[in-house]
LOTOR-132396 format. One line per field, with one value per residue: z, y, x of N, C-alpha, C in turn. Coordinates in steps of 0.001 Angstrom, whole numbers, plus 500000, padded with zeros to 6 digits. Layout:
residues N
nzz c(Z | ...)
nyy c(Y | ...)
nxx c(X | ...)
cazz c(Z | ...)
cayy c(Y | ...)
caxx c(X | ...)
czz c(Z | ...)
cyy c(Y | ...)
cxx c(X | ...)
//
This chain:
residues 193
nzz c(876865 | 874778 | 873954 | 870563 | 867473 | 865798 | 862805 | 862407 | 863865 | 862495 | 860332 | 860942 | 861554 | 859188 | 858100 | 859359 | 859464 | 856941 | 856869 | 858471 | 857003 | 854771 | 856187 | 857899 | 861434 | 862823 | 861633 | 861621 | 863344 | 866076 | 865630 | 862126 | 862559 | 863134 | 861400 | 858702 | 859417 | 859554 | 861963 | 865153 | 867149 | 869657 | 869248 | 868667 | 870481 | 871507 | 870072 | 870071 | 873151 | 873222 | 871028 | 870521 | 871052 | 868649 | 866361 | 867058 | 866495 | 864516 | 862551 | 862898 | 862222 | 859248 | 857874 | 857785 | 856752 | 853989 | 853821 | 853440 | 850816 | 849676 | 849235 | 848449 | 846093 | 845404 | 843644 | 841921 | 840460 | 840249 | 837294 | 837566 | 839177 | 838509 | 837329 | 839804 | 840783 | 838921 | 838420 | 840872 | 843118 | 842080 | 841697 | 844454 | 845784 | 844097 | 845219 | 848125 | 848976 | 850310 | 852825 | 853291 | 854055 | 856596 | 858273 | 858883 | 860013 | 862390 | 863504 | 863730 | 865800 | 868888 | 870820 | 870105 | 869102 | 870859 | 870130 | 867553 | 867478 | 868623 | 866595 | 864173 | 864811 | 864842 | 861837 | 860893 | 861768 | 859936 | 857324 | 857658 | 857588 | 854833 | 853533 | 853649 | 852668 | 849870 | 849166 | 848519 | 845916 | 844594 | 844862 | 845931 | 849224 | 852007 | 854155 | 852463 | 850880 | 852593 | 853720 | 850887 | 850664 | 852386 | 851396 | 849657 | 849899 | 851757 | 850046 | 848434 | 849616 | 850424 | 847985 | 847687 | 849583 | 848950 | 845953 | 844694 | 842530 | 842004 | 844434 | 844641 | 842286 | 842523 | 844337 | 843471 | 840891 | 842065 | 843530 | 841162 | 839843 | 841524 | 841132 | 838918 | 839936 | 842542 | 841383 | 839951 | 841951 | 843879 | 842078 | 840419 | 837807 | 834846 | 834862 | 832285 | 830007)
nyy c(490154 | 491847 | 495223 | 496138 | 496561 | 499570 | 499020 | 496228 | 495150 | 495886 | 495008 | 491981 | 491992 | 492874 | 490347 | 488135 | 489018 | 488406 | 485956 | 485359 | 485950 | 483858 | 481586 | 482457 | 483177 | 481144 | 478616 | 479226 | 478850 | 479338 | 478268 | 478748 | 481063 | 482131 | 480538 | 481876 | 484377 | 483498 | 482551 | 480899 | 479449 | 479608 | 482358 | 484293 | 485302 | 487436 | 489716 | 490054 | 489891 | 487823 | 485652 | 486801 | 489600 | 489814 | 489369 | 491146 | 493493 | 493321 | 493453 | 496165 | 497414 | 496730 | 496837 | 499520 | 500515 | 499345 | 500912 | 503881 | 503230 | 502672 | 505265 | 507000 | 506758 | 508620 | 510666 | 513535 | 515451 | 517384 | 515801 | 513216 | 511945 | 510484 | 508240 | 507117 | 506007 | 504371 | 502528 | 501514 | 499932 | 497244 | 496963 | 497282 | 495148 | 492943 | 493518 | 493759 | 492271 | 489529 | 490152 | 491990 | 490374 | 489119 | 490585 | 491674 | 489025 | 488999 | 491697 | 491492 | 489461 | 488643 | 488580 | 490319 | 492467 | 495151 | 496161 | 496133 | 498562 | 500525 | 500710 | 501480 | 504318 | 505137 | 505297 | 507186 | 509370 | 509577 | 509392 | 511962 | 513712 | 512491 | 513618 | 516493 | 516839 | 516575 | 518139 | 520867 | 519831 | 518747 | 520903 | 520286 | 521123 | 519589 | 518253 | 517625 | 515639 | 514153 | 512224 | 510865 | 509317 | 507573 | 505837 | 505360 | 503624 | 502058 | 500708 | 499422 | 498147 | 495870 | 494866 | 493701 | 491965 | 490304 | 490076 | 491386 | 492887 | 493659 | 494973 | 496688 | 498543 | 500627 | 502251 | 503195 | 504627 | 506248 | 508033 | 508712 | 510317 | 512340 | 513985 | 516151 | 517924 | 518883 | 519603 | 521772 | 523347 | 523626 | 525375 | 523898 | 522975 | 521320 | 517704 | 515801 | 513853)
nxx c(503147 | 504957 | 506470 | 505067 | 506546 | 504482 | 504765 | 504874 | 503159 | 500930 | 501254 | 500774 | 498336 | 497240 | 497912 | 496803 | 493991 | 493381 | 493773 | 491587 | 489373 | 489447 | 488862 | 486539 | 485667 | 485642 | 487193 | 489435 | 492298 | 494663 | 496942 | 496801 | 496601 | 499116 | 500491 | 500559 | 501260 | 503940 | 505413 | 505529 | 502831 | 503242 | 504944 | 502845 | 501399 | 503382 | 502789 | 499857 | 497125 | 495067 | 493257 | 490629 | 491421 | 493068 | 491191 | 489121 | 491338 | 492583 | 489996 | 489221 | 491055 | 491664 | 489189 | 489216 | 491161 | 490044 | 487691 | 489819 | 490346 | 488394 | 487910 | 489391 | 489286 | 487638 | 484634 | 486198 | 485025 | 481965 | 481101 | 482311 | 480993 | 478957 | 480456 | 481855 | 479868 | 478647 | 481054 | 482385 | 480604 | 480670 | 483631 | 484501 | 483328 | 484530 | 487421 | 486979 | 484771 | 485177 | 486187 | 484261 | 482277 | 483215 | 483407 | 480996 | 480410 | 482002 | 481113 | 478592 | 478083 | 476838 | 479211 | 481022 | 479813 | 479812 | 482109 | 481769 | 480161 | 481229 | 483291 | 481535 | 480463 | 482828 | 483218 | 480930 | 481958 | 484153 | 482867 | 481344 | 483369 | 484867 | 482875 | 482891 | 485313 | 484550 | 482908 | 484153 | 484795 | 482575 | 480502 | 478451 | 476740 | 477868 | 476175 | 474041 | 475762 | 476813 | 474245 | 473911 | 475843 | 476019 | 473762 | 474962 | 477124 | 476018 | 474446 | 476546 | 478089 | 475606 | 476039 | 478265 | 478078 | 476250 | 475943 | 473620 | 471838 | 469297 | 468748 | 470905 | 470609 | 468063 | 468715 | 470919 | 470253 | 468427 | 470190 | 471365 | 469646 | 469001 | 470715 | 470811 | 469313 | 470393 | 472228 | 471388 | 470228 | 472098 | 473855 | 475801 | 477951 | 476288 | 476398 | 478128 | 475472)
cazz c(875521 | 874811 | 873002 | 869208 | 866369 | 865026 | 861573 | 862689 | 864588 | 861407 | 859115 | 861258 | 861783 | 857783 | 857974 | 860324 | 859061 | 855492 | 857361 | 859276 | 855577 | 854230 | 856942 | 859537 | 863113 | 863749 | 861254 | 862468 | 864971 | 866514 | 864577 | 860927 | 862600 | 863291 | 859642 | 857964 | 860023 | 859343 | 863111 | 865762 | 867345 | 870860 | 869043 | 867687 | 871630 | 871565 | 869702 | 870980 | 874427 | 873118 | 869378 | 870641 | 870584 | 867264 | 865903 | 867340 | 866197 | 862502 | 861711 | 862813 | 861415 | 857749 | 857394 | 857698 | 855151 | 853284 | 853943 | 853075 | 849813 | 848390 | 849594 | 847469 | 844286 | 844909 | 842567 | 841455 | 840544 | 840108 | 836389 | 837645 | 839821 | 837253 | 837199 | 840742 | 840868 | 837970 | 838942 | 842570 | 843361 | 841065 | 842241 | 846056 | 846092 | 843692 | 845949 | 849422 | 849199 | 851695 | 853946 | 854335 | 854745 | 857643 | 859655 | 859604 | 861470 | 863841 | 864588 | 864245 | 867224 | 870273 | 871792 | 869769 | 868943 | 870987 | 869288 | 866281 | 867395 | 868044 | 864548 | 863530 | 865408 | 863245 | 860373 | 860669 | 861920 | 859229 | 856408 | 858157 | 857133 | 853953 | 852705 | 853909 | 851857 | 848860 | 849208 | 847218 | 844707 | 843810 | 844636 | 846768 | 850527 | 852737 | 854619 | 851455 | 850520 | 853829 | 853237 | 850027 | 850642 | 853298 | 850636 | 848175 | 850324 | 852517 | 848853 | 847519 | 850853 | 850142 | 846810 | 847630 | 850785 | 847884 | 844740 | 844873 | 841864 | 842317 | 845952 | 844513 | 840939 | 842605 | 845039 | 842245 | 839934 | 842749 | 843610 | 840325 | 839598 | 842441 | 840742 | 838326 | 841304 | 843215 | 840143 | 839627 | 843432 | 844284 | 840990 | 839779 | 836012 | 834766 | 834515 | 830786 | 830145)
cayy c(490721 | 492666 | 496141 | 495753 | 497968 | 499241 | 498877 | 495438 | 494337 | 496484 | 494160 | 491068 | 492292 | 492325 | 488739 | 487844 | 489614 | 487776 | 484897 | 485419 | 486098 | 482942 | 480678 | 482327 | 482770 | 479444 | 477940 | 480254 | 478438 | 480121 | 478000 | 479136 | 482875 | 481692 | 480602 | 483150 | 485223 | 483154 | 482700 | 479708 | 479841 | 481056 | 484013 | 485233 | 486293 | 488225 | 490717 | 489997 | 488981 | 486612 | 485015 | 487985 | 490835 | 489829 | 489334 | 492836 | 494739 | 492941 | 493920 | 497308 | 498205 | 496435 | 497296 | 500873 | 500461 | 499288 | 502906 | 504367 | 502588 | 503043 | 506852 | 506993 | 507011 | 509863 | 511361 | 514335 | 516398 | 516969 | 515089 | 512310 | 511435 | 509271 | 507340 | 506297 | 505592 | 503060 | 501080 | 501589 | 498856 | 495941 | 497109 | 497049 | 493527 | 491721 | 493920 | 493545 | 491363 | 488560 | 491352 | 492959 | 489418 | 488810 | 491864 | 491390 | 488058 | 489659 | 492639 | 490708 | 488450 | 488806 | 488661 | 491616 | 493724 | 496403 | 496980 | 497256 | 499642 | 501900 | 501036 | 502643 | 505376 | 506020 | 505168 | 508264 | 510331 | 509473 | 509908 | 512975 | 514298 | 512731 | 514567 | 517985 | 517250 | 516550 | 519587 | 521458 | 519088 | 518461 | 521983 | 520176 | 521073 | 518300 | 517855 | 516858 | 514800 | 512699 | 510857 | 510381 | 508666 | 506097 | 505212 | 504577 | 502606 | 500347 | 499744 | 498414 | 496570 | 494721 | 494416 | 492950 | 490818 | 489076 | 490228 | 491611 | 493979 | 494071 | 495874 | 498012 | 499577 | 501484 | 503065 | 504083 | 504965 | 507316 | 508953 | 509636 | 511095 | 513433 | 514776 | 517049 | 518785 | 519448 | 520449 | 522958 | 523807 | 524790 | 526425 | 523535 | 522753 | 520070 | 516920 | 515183 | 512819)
caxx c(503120 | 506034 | 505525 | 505335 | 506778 | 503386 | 504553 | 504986 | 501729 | 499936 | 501723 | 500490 | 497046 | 496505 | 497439 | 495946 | 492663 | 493478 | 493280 | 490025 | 488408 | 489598 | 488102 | 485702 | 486355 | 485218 | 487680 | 490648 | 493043 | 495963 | 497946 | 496769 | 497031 | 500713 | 501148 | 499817 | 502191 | 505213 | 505783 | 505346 | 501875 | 503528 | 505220 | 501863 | 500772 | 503881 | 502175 | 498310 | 497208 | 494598 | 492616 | 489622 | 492184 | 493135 | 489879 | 488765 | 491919 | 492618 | 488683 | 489009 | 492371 | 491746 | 488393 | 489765 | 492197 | 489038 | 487479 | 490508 | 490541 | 486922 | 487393 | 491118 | 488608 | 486195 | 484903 | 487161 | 484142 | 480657 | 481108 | 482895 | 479937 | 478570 | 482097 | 481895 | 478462 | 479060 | 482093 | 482623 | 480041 | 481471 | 485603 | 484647 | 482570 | 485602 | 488277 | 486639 | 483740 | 485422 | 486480 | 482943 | 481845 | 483938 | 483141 | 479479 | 480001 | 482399 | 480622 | 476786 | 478047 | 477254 | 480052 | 481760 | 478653 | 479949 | 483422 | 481383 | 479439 | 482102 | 483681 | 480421 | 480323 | 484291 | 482754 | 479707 | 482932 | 485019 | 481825 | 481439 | 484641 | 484896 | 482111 | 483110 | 486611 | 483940 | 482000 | 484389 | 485477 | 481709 | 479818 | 477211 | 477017 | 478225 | 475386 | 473564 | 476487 | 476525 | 473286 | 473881 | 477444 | 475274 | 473025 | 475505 | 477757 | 475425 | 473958 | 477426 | 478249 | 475099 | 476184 | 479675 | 477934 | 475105 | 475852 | 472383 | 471765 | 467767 | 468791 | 471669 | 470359 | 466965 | 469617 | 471760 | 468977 | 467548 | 471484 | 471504 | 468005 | 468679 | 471738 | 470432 | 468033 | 470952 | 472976 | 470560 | 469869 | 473377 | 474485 | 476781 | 477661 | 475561 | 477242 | 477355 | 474142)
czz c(875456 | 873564 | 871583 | 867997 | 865963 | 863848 | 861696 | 862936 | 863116 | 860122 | 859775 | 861310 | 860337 | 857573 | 858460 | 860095 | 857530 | 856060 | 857530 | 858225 | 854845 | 854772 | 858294 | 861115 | 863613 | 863366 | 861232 | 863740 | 864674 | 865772 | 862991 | 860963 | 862633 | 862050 | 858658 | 858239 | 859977 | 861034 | 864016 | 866582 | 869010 | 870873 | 868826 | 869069 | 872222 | 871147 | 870215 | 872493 | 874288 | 871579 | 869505 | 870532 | 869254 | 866109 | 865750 | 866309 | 864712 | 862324 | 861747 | 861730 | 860175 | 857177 | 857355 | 856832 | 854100 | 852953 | 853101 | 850885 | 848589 | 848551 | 848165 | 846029 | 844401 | 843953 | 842424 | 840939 | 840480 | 838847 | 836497 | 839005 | 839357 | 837321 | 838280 | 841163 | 839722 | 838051 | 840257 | 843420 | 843206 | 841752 | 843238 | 846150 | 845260 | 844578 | 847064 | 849970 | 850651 | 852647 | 854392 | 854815 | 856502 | 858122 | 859689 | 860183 | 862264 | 864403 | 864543 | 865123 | 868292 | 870998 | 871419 | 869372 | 869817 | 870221 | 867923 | 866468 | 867438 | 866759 | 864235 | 863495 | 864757 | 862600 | 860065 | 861107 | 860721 | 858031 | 856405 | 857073 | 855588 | 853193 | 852930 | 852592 | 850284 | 848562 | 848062 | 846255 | 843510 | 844146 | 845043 | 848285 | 851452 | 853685 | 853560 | 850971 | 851587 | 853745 | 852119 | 849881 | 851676 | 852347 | 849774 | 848621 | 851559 | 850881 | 848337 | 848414 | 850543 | 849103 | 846953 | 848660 | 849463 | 846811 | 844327 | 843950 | 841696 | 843720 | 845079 | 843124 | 841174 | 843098 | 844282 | 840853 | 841388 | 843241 | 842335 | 839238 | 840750 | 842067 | 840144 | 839196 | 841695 | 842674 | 840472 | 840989 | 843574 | 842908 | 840301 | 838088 | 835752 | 834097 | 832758 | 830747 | 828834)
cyy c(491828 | 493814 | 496027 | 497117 | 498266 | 498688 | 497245 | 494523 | 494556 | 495012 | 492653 | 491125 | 492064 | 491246 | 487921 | 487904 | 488714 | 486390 | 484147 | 485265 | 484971 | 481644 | 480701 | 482310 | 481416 | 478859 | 478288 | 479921 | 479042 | 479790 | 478333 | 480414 | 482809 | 481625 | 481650 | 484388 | 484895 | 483174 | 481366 | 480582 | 480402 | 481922 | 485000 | 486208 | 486851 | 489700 | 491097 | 489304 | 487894 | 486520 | 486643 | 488951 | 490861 | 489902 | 490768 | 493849 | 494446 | 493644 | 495138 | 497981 | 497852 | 496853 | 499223 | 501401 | 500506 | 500438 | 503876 | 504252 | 502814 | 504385 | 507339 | 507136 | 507388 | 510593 | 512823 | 515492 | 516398 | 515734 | 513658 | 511573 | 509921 | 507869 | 506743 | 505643 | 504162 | 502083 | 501226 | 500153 | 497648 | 496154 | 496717 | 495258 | 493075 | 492117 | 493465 | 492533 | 490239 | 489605 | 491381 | 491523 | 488973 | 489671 | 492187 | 490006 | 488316 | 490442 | 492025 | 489880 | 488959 | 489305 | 490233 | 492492 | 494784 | 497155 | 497308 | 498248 | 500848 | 501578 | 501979 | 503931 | 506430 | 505788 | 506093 | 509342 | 510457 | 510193 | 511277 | 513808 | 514240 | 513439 | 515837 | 518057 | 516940 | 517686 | 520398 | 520892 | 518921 | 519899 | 521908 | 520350 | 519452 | 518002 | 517546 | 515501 | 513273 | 511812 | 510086 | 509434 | 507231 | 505465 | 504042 | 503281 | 501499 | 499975 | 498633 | 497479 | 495749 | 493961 | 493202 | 491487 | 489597 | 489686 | 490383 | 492719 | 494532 | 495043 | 497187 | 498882 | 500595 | 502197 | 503978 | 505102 | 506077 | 508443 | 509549 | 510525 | 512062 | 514806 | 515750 | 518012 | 519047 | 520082 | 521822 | 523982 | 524572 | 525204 | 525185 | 523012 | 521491 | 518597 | 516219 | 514186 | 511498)
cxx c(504164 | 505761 | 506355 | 505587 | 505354 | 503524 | 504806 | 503974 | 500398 | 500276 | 501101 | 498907 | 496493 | 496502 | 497146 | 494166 | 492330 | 493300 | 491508 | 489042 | 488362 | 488711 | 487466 | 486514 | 486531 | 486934 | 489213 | 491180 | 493686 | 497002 | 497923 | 496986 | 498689 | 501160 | 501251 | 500861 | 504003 | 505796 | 504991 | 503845 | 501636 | 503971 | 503935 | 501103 | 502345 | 503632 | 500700 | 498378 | 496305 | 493983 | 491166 | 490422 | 492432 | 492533 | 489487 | 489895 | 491900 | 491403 | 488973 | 489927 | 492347 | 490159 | 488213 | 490390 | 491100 | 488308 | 488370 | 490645 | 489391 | 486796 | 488324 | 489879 | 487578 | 485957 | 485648 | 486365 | 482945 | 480469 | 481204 | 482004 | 479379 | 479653 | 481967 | 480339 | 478305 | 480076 | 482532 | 482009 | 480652 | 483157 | 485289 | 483926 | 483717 | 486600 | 488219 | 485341 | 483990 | 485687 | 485145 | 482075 | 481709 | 483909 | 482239 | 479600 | 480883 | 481821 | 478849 | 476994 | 477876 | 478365 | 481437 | 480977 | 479227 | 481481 | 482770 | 480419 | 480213 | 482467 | 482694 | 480650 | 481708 | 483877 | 481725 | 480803 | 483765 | 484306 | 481779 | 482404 | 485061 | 483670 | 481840 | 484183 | 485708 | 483352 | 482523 | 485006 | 483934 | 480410 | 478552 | 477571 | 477710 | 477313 | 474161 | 474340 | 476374 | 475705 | 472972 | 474941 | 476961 | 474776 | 473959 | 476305 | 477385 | 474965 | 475479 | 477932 | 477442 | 475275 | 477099 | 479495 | 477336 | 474702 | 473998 | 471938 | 470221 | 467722 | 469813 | 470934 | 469450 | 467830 | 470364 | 471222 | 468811 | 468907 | 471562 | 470565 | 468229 | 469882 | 471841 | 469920 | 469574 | 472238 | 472737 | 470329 | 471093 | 474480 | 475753 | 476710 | 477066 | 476710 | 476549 | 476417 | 475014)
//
């Protein structure tokens, strides 16, 4: 394996990962990772050493982007709460829906259950963080914010996995019944009704 520009392997890894979403690990030969890549299917372990490296790194590195992506439209203040709480759900399941598909049967397998466990483990680091950089945009602590940012977004994963709006609306209904209370709790302006 000869070493790869990142902006290079990054650019193969999304299509590679666009792949994987289209037709399952199962249904994912070396040669459609090859196509997909515009490259013969013994250039493609010029960049990986095998179809499991690729698997592993595409999920991590695009479902990151994915992160990156539903974070990119936080809300902007306490007001604008409401705003992401209402279309955030619906954008990420038509945006990412095959994505979050495809990285619950990579990381629910066996055989890669532990790479997703670290993912996790960045993904409660990452949360972490984004809801410190929320803190002062929305005037609630960030250790209030944190469990409320799990709720909201295992609810819209399930949303985006099975369009499941009997699972997501109590969730959203109860984030935003708690909003007023913690309006009021830490001194912020009440958002419009």
């Amino acid at each position: 394996m000869r070493k790869a520009d990142p902006n290079k392997r990054g650019e193969l890894l999304v299509k590679c990962f666009e792949c994987f979403c289209k037709n399952g690990i199962e249904g994912t030969s070396t040669q459609k990772l090859a196509d997909a890549c515009g490259m013969s299917s013994g250039n493609i372990f010029h960049y990986f050493r095998t179809k499991d490296e690729i698997i592993i790194d595409a999920t991590a590195y695009c479902m990151a982007k994915v992160e990156d992506d539903f974070m990119a439209n936080a809300p902007t203040d306490f007001k604008d709460i409401r705003r992401f709480l209402q279309e955030i759900p619906y954008w990420t399941a038509e945006k990412h829906g095959e994505k979050y598909r495809f990285m619950y049967q990579v990381y629910t397998s066996p055989k890669y259950r532990e790479y997703g466990k670290k993912f996790f483990q960045g993904v409660t680091e990452r949360y972490t963080e984004y809801a410190k950089s929320l803190e002062p945009a929305i005037g609630i602590p960030w250790k209030i914010i944190q469990p409320l940012i799990y709720i909201f977004v295992r609810a819209s994963v399930h949303y985006a996995l099975f369009e499941d709006e009997d699972y997501l609306k109590p969730q959203l209904k109860l984030i935003d019944d708690v909003l007023p209370l913690l309006a009021e709790k830490y001194g912020v302006a009440k958002r419009d009704e």
